[in-house]
C-alpha positions in Angstrom: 173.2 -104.4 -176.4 172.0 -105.2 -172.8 172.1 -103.3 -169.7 175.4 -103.6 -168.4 177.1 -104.3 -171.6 178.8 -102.0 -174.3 179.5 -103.4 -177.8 180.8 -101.8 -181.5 178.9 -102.6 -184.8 180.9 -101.9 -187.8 178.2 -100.3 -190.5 178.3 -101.9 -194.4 179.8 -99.1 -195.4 182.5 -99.5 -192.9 181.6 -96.8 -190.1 181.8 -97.5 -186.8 179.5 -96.8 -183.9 180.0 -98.2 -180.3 176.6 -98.5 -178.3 176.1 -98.0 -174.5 174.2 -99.8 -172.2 170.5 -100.8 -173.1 170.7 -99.6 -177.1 169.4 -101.0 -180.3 170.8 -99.9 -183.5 168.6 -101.3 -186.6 170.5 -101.3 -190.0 169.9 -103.1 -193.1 172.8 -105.7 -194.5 173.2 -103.3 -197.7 172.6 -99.4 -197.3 170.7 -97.9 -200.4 172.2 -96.3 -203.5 171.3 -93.0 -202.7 171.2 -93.1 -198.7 172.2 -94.4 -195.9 169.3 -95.6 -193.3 168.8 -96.9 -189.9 167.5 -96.2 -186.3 169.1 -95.9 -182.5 167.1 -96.4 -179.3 169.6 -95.5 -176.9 173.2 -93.9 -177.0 175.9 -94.8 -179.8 178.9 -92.7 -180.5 179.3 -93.0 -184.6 182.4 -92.4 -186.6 180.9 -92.0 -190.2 182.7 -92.3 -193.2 182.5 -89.2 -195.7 180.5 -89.3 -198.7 179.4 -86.1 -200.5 176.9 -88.0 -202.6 175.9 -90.6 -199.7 174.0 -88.9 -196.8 173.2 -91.1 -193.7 169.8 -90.8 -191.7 169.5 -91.3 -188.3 165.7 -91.7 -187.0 165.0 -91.8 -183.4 162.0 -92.5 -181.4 161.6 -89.2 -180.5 160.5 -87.7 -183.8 164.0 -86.5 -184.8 166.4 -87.1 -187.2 170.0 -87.1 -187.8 171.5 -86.0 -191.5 175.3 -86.8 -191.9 177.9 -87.2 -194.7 180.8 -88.1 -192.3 181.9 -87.4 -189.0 182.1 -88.1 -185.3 179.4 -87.0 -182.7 177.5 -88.7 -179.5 174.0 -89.4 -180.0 171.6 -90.1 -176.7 168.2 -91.1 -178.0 166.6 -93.3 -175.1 163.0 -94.2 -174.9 163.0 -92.9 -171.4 164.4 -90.0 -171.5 162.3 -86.5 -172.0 164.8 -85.6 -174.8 167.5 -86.2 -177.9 171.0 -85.1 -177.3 173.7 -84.9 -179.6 177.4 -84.1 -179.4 178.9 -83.1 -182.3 183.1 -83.5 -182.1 183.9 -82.9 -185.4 182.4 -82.6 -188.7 178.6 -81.7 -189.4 175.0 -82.5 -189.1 171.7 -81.5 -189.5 168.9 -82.2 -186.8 165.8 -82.5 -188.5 162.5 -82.5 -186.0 160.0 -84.8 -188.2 156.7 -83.2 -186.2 157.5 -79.5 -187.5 160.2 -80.1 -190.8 162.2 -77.9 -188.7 166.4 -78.0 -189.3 169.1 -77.3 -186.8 172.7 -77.2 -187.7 175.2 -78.3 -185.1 179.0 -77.3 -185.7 182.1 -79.2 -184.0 182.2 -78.7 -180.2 178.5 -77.9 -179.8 175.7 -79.9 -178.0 172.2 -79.6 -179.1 169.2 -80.8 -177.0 165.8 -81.6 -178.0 162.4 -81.9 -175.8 159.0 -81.9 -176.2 156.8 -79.1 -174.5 154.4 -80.9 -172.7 152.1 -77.8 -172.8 152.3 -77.7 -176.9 150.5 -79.1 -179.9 152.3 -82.4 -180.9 153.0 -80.7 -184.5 155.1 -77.9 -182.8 158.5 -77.6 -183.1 160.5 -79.4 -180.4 162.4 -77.3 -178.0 165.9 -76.8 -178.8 169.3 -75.7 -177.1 172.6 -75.3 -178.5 175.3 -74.5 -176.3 179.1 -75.3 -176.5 179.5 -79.1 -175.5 181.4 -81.1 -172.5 182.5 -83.4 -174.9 184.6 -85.6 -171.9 181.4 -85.7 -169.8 179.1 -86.5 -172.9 181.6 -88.9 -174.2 183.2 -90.5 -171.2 181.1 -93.8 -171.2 182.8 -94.3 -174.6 186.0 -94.9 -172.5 184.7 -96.6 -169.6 184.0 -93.4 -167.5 180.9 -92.7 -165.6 180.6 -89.2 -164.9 178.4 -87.2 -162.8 177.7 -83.5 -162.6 175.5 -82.0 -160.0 173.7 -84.8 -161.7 169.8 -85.2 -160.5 169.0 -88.3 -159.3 166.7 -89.4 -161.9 169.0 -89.4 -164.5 171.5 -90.6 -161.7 169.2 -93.4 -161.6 168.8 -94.1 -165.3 172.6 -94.1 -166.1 172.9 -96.8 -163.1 170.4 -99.1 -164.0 172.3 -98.9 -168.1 175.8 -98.2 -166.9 175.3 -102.2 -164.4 172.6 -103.5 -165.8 170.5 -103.5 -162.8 166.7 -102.1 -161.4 166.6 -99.6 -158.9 163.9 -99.0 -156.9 163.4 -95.5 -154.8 161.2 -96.4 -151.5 161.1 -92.5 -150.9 160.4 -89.8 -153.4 162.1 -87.2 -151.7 165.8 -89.0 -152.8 164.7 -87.6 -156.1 165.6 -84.2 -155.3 169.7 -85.6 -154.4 172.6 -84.4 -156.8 176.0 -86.2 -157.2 179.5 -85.1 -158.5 181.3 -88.4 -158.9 183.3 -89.6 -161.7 183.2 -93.7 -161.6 185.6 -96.3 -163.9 185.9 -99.9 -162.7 183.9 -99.7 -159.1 181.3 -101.8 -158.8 177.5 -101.0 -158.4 178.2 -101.9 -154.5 180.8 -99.3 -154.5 179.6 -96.6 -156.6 176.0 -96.9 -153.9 178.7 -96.6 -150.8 179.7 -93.3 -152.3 176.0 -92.1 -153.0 175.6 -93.1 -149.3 178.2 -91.4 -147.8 177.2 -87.9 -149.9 173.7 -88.1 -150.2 172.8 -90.0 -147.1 170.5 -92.7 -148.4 171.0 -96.2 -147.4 170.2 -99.3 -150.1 170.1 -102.6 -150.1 170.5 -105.4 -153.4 168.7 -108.7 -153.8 170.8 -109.7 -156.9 169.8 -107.2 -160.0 167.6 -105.4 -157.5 168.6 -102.0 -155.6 166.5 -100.7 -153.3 167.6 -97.0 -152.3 165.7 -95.2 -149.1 166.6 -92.6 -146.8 169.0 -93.6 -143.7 167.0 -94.0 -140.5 
């Protein structure tokens, strides 16, 4: 799916996964006899249906990998992020980190993070947090809910350029160190920018799927 667009693929084996903004999902037409395959560059939220003797793989293109029989979790696997996060609602997985053949479990109501240490061999294990999850703010895109929270404006500006399918361009570094609390539904990018104006006291200007954001004068 583009920027700016959400969608639902229904798997062969008749899960369901519904993609936000600026994802791929790759999946062959007929899943294996022994496992279930594909890829996600970006952020699906996947409803998998159960089978003991039918294990489903994730990869990502961070060097980890998702093991599931059957249940419902968030995954966030973008190119351009710094890490993997996944949000497990119910059910079980197995985070596998390719580079180091290290396993993490994750139970129902956890969220467990993933980054590289830029300061480590590429063969170390990837850094990893588990902590107990904020499923409605990991999982509110999947109802048409933007949420912020104390949010940094890099991943501020990331979400944005997903959530409305535009580019946004910072004229002055020092916006990067802004944070926004905002929860947004329907509002346009127009609107949601007014807010971040008003709080954060940058000004912006758009030249159709161009933003440009800079401090107020």
């Amino acid at each position: 799916v583009n920027p700016g667009v959400k969608g639902t693929v229904v798997l062969p084996d008749s899960s369901i996964v519904k993609l936000n903004g600026d994802s791929r999902l790759v999946v062959p037409r007929v899943f294996g006899p022994t496992v279930r395959e594909m890829s996600l560059v970006g952020e699906g939220y996947f409803e998998i249906t159960h089978h003991d003797d039918w294990p489903m793989l994730i990869h990502t293109p961070k060097g980890v990998t998702v093991k599931v029989l059957g249940t419902t979790f968030d995954l966030s696997a973008y190119e351009n992020d710094t890490d993997v996060k996944l949000t497990l609602i119910e059910g079980r997985v197995v985070i596998h980190d390719d580079n180091s053949e290290r396993e993490h479990t994750v139970k129902p109501e956890q969220e467990i993070i993933l980054a590289k240490d830029i300061r480590m061999e590429p063969s170390k294990p990837l850094l990893a947090e588990v902590k107990r999850a904020d499923i409605l703010k990991n999982t509110g895109w999947v109802n048409g809910n933007l949420i912020f929270d104390n949010t940094p404006m890099p991943e501020i500006i990331k979400k944005l350029e997903r959530w409305y399918g535009v580019k946004i361009h910072v004229v002055d570094e020092n916006i990067m160190k802004y944070h926004l609390t905002a929860t947004f539904t329907t509002e346009s990018i127009t609107r949601v920018l007014e807010l971040i104006k008003f709080s954060s006291m940058i000004d912006y200007s758009i030249n159709g799927e161009e933003v440009y954001i800079r401090p107020q004068k």
